[in-house]
Residue frames as qw, qx, qy, qz and C-alpha x, y, z in Angstrom:
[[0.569, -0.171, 0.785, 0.176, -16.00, 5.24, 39.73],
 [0.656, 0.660, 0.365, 0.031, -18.50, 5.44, 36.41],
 [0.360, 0.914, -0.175, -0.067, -16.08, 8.68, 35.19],
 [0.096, -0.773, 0.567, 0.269, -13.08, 6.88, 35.33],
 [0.581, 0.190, 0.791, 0.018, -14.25, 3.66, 33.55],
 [0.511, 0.840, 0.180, 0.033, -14.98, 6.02, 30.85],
 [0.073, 0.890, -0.401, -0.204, -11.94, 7.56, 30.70],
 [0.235, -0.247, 0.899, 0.274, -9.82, 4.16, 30.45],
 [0.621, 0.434, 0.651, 0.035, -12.84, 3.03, 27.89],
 [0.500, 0.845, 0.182, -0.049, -12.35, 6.07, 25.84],
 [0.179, -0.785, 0.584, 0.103, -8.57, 6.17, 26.22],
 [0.655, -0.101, 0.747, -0.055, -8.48, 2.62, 24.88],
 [0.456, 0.809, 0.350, -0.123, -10.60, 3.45, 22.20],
 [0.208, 0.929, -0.251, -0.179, -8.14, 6.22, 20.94],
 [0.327, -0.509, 0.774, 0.185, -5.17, 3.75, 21.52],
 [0.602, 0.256, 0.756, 0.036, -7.08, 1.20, 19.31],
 [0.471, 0.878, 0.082, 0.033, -7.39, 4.32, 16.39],
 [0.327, -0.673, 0.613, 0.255, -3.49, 4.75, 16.98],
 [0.418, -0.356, 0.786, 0.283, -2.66, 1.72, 15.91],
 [0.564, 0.543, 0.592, 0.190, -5.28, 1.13, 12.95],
 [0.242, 0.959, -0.063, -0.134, -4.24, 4.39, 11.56],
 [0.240, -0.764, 0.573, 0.171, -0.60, 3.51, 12.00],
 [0.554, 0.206, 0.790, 0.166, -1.16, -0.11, 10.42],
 [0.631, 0.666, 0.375, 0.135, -2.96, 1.68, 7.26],
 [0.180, 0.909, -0.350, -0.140, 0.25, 4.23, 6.99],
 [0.539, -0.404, 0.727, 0.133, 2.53, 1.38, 7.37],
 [0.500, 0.338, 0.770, 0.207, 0.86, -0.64, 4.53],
 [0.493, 0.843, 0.205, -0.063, 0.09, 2.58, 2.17],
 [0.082, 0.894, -0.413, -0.152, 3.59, 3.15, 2.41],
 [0.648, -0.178, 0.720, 0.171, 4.94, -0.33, 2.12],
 [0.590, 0.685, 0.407, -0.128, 2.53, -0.18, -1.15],
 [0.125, 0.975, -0.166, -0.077, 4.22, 3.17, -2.41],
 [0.616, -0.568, 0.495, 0.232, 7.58, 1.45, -1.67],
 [0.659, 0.046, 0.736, 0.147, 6.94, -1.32, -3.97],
 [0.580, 0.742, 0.337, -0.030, 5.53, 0.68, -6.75],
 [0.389, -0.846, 0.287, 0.226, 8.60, 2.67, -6.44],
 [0.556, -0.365, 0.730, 0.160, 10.97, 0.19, -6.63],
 [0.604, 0.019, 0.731, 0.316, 9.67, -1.22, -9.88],
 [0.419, 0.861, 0.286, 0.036, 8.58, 1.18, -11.83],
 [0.293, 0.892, -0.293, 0.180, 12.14, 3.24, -11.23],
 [0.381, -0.719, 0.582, 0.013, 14.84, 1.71, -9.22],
 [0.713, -0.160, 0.660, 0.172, 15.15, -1.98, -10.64],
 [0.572, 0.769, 0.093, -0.269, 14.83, -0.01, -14.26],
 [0.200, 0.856, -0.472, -0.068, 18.53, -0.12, -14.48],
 [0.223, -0.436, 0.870, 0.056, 18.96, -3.86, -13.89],
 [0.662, 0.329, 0.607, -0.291, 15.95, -4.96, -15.76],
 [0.454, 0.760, -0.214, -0.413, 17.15, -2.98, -18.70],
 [0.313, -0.315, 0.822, 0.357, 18.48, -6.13, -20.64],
 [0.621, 0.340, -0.243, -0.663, 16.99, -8.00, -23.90],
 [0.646, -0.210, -0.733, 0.037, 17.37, -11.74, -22.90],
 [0.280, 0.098, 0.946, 0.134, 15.93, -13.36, -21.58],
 [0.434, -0.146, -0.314, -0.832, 12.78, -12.97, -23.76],
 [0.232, 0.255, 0.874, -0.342, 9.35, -13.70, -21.89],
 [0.523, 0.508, 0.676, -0.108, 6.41, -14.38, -23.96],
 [0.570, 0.545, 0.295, 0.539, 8.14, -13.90, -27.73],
 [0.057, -0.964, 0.167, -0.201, 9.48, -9.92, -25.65],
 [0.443, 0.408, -0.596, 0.531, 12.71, -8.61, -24.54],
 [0.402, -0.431, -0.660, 0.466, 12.69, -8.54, -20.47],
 [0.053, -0.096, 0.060, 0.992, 12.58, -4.71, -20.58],
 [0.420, -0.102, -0.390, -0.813, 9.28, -4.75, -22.44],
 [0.445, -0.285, -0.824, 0.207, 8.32, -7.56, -20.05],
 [0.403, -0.411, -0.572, 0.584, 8.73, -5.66, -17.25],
 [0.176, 0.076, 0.018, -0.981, 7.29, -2.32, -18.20],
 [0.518, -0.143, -0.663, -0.521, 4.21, -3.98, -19.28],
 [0.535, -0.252, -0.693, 0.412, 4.24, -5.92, -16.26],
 [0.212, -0.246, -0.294, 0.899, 4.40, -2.52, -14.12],
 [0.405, -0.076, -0.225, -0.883, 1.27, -0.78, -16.28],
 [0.667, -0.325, -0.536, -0.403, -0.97, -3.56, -15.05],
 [0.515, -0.087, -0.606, 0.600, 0.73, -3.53, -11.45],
 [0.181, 0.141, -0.113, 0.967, 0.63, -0.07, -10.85],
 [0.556, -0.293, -0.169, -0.759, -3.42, 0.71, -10.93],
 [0.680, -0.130, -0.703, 0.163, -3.54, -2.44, -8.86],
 [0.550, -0.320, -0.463, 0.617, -1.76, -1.30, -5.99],
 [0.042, -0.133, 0.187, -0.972, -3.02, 2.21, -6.43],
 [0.600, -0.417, -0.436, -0.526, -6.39, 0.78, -6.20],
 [0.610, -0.321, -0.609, 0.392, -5.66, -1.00, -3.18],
 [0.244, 0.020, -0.330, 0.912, -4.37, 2.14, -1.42],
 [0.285, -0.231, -0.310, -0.877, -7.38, 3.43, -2.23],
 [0.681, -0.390, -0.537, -0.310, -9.22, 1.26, -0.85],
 [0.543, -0.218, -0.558, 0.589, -7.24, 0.85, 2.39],
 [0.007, -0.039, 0.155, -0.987, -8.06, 5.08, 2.72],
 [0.385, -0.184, -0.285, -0.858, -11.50, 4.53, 2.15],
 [0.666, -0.226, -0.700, 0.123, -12.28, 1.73, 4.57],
 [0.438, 0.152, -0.259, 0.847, -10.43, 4.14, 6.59],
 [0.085, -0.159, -0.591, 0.786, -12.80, 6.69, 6.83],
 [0.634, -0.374, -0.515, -0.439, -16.32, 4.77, 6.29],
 [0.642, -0.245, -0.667, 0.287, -14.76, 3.36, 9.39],
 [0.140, -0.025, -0.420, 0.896, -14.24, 6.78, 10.94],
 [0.468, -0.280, -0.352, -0.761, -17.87, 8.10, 9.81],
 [0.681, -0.301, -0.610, -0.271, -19.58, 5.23, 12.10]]
């Protein structure tokens, strides 16, 4: 009876690293998505000069915007990997 209480405790266990592993690919790639997305896809509908935001065209807005974005969310990732595996270490 003890060896199979371990097995569904350590089989549980693994199912419970499944899904936190599968939750920090989900969300590094959600991340990646977004960085994506504005840095090159929405380039071609952002590319205008009105409206101006703070005394810029929108263009220069939004690249600007994206250089202070970008290390952001790569930091995050970072962090999400490195939580990751302090958490595995213990």
């Amino acid at each position: 009876m003890a060896e199979s209480e371990h097995y569904r405790k350590t089989a549980s266990i693994r199912l419970s690293e499944y899904y936190e592993t599968k939750e920090c690919i989900v969300m590094r790639a959600v991340l990646m998505i977004i960085m994506l997305i504005g840095n090159i896809l929405a380039i071609p509908f952002v590319n205008s000069i009105h409206p101006v935001v703070l005394s810029m065209p929108f263009f220069l807005f939004w690249l600007l915007l994206w250089m202070v974005l970008t290390p952001l969310l790569t930091w995050w990732i970072y962090r999400i990997d490195n939580n990751r595996k302090k958490e595995r270490a213990h």
